[in-house]
C-alpha positions, 0 to 999 in steps of 0.5 A, a space after each residue: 500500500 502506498 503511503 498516505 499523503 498530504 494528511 499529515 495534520 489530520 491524521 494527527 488530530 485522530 491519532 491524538 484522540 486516539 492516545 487519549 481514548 488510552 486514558 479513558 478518554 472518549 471524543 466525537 471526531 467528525 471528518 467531512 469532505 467531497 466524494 472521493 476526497 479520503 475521508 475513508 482512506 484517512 479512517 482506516 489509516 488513523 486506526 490501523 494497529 490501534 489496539 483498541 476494539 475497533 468496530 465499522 459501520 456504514 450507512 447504505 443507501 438501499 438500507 435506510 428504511 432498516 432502522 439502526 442497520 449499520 450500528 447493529 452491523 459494527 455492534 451485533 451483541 445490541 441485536 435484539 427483537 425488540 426495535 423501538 427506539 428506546 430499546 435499540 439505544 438501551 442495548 447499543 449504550 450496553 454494548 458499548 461497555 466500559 473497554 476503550 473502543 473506536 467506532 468508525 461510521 463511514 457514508 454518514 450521509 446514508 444512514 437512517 434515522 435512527 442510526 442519526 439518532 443514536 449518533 446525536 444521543 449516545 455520545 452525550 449521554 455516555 460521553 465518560 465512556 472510553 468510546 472514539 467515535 469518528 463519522 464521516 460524511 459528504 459535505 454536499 446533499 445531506 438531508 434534513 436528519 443528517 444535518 440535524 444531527 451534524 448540528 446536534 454533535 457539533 453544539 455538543 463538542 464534536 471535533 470537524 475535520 474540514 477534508 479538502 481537495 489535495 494540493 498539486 504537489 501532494 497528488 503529483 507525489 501520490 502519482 509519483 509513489 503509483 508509477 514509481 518514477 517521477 512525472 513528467 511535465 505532460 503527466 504533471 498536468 493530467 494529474 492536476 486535473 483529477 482535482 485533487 480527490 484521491 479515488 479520481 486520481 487512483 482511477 485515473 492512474 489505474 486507466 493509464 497503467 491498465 492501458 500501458 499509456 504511461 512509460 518510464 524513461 530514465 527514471 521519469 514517467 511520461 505519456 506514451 499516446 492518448 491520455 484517458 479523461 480525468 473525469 471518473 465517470 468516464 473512467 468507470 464507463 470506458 474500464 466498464 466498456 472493455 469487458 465481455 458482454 456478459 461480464 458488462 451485464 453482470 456488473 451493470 445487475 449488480 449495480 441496481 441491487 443492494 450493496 453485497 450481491 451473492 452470484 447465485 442472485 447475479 445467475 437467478 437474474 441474468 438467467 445463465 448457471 452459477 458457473 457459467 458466470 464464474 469467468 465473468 466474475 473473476 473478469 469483474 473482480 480483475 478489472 477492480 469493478 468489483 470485489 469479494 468481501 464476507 457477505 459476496 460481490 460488492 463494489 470497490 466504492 460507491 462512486 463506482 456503484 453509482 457510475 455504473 448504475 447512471 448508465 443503466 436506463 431507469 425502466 430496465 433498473 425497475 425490472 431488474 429490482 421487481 425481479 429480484 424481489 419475487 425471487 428473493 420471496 420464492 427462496 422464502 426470505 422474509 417478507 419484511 427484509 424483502 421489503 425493506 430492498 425494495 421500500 429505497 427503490 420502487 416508484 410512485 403507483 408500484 401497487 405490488 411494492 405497496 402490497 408487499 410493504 403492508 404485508 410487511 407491516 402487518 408482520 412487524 407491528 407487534 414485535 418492531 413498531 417503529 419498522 413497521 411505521 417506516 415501511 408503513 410510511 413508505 407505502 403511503 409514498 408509493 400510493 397515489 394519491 387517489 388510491 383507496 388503500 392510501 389510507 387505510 395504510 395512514 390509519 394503521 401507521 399513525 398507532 405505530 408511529 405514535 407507539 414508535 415515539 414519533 407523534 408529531 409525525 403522526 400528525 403531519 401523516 394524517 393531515 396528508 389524507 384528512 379532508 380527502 373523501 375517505 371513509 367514515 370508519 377509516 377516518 375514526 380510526 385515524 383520529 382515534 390514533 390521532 387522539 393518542 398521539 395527541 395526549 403526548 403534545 397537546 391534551 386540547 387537541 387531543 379532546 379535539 381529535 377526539 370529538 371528530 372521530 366521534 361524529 363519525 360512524 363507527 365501532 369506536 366510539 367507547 375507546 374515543 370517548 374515554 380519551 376525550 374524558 381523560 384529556 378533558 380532566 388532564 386539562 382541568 375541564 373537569 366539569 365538562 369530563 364529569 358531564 360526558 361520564 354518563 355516556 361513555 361509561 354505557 360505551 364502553 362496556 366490554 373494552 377493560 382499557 377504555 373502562 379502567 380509564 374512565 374509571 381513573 377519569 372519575 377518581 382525579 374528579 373526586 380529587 378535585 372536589 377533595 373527596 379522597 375517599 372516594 377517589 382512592 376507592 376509584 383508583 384502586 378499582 380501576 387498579 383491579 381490571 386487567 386491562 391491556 397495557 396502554 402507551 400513555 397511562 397506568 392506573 397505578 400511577 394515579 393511584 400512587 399519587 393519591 396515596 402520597 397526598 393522603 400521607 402513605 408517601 413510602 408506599 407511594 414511593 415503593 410503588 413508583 419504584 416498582 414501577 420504574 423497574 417493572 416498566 423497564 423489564 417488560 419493555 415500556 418506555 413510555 410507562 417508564 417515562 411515566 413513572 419516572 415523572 411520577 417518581 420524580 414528583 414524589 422526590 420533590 415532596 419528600 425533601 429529596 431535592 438532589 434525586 428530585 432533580 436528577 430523576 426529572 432530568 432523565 424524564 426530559 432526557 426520554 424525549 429524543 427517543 420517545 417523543 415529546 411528552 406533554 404532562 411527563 415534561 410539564 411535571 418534569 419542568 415544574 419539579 426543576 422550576 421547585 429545586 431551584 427555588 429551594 436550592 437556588 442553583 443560577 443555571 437550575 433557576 434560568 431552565 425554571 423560568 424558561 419552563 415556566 413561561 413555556 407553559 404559560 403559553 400552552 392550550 391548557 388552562 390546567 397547564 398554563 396555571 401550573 406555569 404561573 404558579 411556578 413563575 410565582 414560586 420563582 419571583 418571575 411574575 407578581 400574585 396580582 389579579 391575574 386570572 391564571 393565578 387564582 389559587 396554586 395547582 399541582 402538575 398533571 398526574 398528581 392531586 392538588 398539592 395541600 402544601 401549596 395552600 400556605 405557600 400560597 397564602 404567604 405569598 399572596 399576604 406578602 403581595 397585600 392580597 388578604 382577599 385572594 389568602 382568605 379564598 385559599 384558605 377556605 378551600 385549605 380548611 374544606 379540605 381538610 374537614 371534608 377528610 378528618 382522617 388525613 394527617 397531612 390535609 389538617 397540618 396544611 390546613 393549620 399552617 394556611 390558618 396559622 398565617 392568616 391569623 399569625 398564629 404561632 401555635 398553630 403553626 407549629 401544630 401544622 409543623 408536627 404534622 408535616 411527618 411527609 413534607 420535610 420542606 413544607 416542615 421547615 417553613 411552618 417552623 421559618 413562619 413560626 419563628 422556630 429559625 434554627 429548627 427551620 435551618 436545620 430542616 433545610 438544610 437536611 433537604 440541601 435547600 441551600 437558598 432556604 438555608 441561605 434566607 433564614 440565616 439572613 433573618 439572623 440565625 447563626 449557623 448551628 455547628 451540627 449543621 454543614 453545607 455540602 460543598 459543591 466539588 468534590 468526593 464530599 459534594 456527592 449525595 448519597 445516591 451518587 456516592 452509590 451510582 459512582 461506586 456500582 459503576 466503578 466496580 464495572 455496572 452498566 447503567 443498566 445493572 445500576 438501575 436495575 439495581 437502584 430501581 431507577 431508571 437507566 438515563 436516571 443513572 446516566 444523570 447521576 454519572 453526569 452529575 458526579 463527572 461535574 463535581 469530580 472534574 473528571 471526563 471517563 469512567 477510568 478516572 471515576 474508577 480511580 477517585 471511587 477507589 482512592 476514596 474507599 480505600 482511604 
């Protein structure tokens, strides 16, 4: 092999990053450059005789519609049968282990969208891994995906290598090392004309030695007749032109069909035995048209591909793909892998293709949503737009896209037959899967699509129904949920889903009107249906929450710990996002403001897999708005505002409260008249929050709004007398009278009775004048802005009680210390969590989190402090 040229600077920044892979420090490198620039040649040199587990990838044109093919390709121990995207990138983050390793990603450009998101999600999540990622990529015709995630790698420090053309002297070397001679003048000139990209000028010095028009006369090579054209296409074609009629076909079939290409398919298709082609293969394979890799006959580089394939006339390449594909199905390949060849390569009104596609989703759908939402996608492409089976094709994928995490795109699909002349029961069934979706973005348009599928004709109306009641009540239009019960409960008969939901429906009802026996009798009612396991909801998790709010904060908390470990190993993603929300509200009540914290980042985290999630994200920013006010964290506190003004915005009257009432808590905007802030609410999967009440009132007291306390406390004491039994409910209602009345015994009555609520604790005893007691408490919660405050009124710290700095061994919280020491010992993130009942990306925050305070960027190194420290 001749030696790499002119690369010298580049070939040191991978080598670089390479050296530092040794010392567990992983990096982004991302090379970019024109076809047939080097940019694949410069990899394999950079990480040639590394040591390092190497791993190559690469994405292909005819397998975009494959998702994750070239990363299941480089790693296979992460194939599995399960490919949505949550747990595709679950299985890839395992495989990438805790042992340095490169991945290479070559084509960039070519890869599917769901490679393009593990690429942009991966790295940043487990950028402590001792993982060197290098992807490389065409600079021109990249598409929106591609450049998304070039953006999304760029902005989280991936390093550019910009790949320029060679300059002349450096291809006259290279031209030099192929000949063995030096060039003369005439030669010189031809060499500069392959433009300075590699493969041009490899071809066209190949073309000059094959034809012998080249010769070396005292040590200096000249031309000896006519030289052949520097551009590559003509290169290829003319190479292409020599060879036997036969082995012209046979490379031109090839050229049409997916990248490796076994010869037994070749003979199938030109219609001549196996060994009747060998002559022609060993022909192609010495004319370096095509070569032999593991997997059979392939080109030696996609532009040869791609020459080859532009002089093949577009009906002949139809045929030739129609062909191959009722072969492929005649040997009994799998319909969907068949497929797949054909979803890159058939036209518009290919009814067949259409047929084989369906056939394909309906064979994937319940084991691999997220394909079967691309070959349904593809189908609707190939349909014209007057067919019939268009969409029906819409109304199976618009579940599998929202199933596949993509709801947005649910909706852009739908709008794409919607408004045509469909039918009735088609269209119901569109927005039945519309309303769906839509409780992951937006709970109004969700009653939205609902109310249309239920003017329709149609056997789904129980299942429409019952979301447009839970979307209604998630919005805070209790009322008008209350008034439709009646009729969908009569709807429903017969379908456990759609009845346990109602049921949760009713429950969150009684809870606004602080009727807790009965919502807890409901919630654990609806608990008992065996229902089938639904994409956006659990009756456990309402039924949680209520138990938190009556006091049974442990069980609650056992319980969403359950749950974030159940939903993980039966595979539920967004039941797992669902619970973490959960679980992350539950932290916030119980003072644990660090896992707090952490656990709605992991919720927020979920959402490049799964998709937006309205009320997951809404509990998610409220509960991070709250630790910032608690802890006053400046960079926590800048997120809290902007989420808080975010859901000021939103459809939701329930959603745009929940924003004001943060905004408040955050000093962003004033208790005045205004009518989102007419009393403080919870976020959307937990009951109103009675230790909101006094906040409430003191804020509203402090403001001179005596009227607007007044109200608030009423409704406190409602509550509370409407409910005897509850501890928690009466300790609110004496902390709300307390201030009112400012009455010291009362609130430090309410503060014995705050055993579940550590911060609410701490401010009955701050507004009870009880200073040190209210520190101490405080800082328990590691409530530093609280800490701070009260200390202002005049406390002096208390000896026992000591801030925990912000760096360092010292700065890490007890879940830390444990994640920090589970993977120093060698866990995955997985075993973590499987372990701390948490949540895989809670585990990755966690890691995140100490990196931070350690300094450090590698496990290696976290390792090294972990067992510095307990071996100390």
């Amino acid at each position: 092999m001749t030696p790499l040229r002119g690369r010298d600077a580049e070939l040191g920044l991978l080598r670089a990053a390479i050296r530092r892979l040794a010392d567990g420090q992983g990096q982004v490198v991302l090379v970019r450059g024109m076809p047939g620039v080097g940019k694949t040649r410069l990899l394999a040199e950079a990480v040639r005789n590394t040591g390092f587990d190497v791993r190559h990838a690469a994405g292909e044109l005819d397998r975009r519609a494959v998702p994750f093919a070239p990363l299941l390709d480089a790693l296979p121990e992460a194939a599995g049968d399960d490919d949505r995207r949550y747990y595709v990138l679950s299985r890839l983050q395992e495989a990438l282990g805790d042992r340095p390793m490169v991945i290479v990603v070559d084509d960039l450009q070519w890869c599917d969208p769901g490679t393009l998101l593990a690429l942009r999600t991966l790295p940043a999540r487990e950028a402590g891994r001792p993982v060197l990622w290098l992807l490389a990529t065409r600079t021109e015709a990249a598409d929106a995906d591609v450049r998304s995630a070039l953006a999304v790698l760029e902005d989280n420090g991936a390093r550019t290598i910009e790949l320029a053309p060679l300059d002349d002297a450096t291809a006259v070397a290279i031209a030099a090392d192929h000949l063995g001679a030096a060039l003369d003048e005439e030669l010189t000139d031809l060499v500069r004309s392959a433009e300075g990209r590699p493969l041009l000028l490899q071809e066209l010095l190949f073309g000059l030695r094959e034809e012998g028009a080249v010769a070396t006369v005292d040590g200096v090579a000249h031309l000896t007749g006519r030289h052949l054209p520097a551009r590559f296409r003509h290169s290829i074609l003319r190479r292409l032109a020599s060879v036997a009629d036969t082995t012209h076909e046979l490379v031109q079939v090839a050229s049409v069909l997916a990248r490796h290409v076994a010869p037994d398919e070749l003979a199938d298709l030109i219609g001549l035995p196996v060994a009747t082609l060998v002559p022609a293969i060993q022909e192609a394979l010495a004319a370096d048209l095509l070569t032999e890799d593991g997997a059979g006959l392939t080109f030696r580089h996609d532009l040869v591909r791609e020459a080859v394939e532009s002089e093949v006339p577009p009906a002949l390449r139809r045929t030739l793909r129609r062909q191959a594909v009722n072969r492929q199905l005649k040997r009994g390949m799998p319909v969907f892998q068949v497929a797949a060849m054909l979803a890159e390569t058939a036209q518009q009104g290919d009814l067949e293709a259409v047929d084989l596609l369906r056939r394909a989703t309906a064979e994937l759908a319940a084991s691999a949503p997220a394909t079967a939402a691309q070959m349904s996608l593809r189908a609707v492409d190939l349909c014209p737009p007057d067919a019939p089976e268009r969409a029906l094709i819409v109304a199976d994928a618009v579940p599998l896209l929202n199933r596949a995490g993509a709801p947005r795109e649910a909706f852009e699909l739908a709008d794409t037959v919607l408004g045509t002349d469909i039918p009735p029961d088609v269209e119901q069934g569109i927005r039945l899967g519309l309303a769906g979706a839509a409780l992951q973005l937006s709970f109004t348009e969700a009653t939205r699509q609902a109310e249309h599928g239920l003017a329709l004709p149609g056997p789904l109306r129980g299942p429409l129904l019952a979301i447009e009641a839970f979307s209604l009540v998630l919005a805070g239009e209790t009322e008008t949920a209350d008034a439709l019960l009646p009729t969908a409960r009569s709807a429903v008969a017969g379908d456990p889903a759609a009845e346990a939901t109602l049921i949760n429906v009713e429950s969150i009802i009684r809870n606004y009107h602080a009727d807790f026996t009965a919502a807890l009798r409901l919630a654990d009612r609806a608990v008992q249906i065996p229902a089938p396991v639904s994409t956006f909801w659990s009756p456990e998790i309402w039924q949680a929450c209520l138990r938190d709010i009556v006091g049974r904060s442990a069980e609650a908390l056992a319980q969403a710990d359950d749950g974030v470990h159940r939903a993980g190993r039966s595979r539920q993603p967004m039941l797992l996002r669902l619970w973490s929300m959960t679980r992350c509200r539950l932290l916030l009540g119980a003072g644990r403001l660090d896992e707090a914290r952490a656990e709605a980042e992991a919720v927020l985290g979920m959402s490049d897999e799964l998709g937006p999630g309205n009320f997951a994200e809404v509990t998610a920013y409220y509960v991070l708005g709250r630790v910032a006010v608690h802890t006053g964290d400046p960079a926590l506190r800048e997120r809290g505002t902007a989420y808080a003004e975010r859901m000021r915005s939103d459809e939701a009257p329930l959603v745009r409260r929940v924003g004001s009432w943060l905004a408040a808590q955050l000093g962003e905007v004033e208790a005045t008249a205004d009518a989102e802030f007419d009393r403080p609410v919870s976020p959307l999967l937990s009951p109103i929050e009675p230790t909101d009440e006094p906040a409430y009132i003191a804020l509203t007291l402090r403001a001179g709004l005596r009227d607007r306390a007044a109200e608030a406390l009423a409704h406190a004491e409602r509550r509370a007398a409407k409910n005897p039994g509850i501890v928690l409910f009466a300790a609110a209602a004496k902390h709300a009278r307390g201030l009112f009345d400012a009455d010291r015994a009362l609130l430090l009555e309410a503060a014995e009775g705050y055993e579940t609520r550590p911060l609410a604790q701490a401010a009955a005893w701050e507004h009870a004048g009880e200073l040190e007691r209210a520190e101490a408490a405080y800082a328990a919660c590691g409530a530093e802005n609280d800490v701070q405050r009260v200390r202002a009124a005049g406390v002096r710290p208390r000896t026992a009680t000591r801030k925990r700095p912000a760096i360092g061994w010292d700065s890490l919280t007890p879940t830390e210390l444990a994640v920090v020491r589970l993977v120093a010992a060698g866990a995955s993130n997985r075993a973590v969590a499987e372990q701390l009942y948490v949540s895989p990306h809670t585990v990755s925050t966690h890691v995140r989190h100490a990196f931070a305070k350690l300094g450090v960027t590698s496990r290696v190194e976290l390792a090294r402090i972990a067992l510095r420290h307990d071996s100390a």
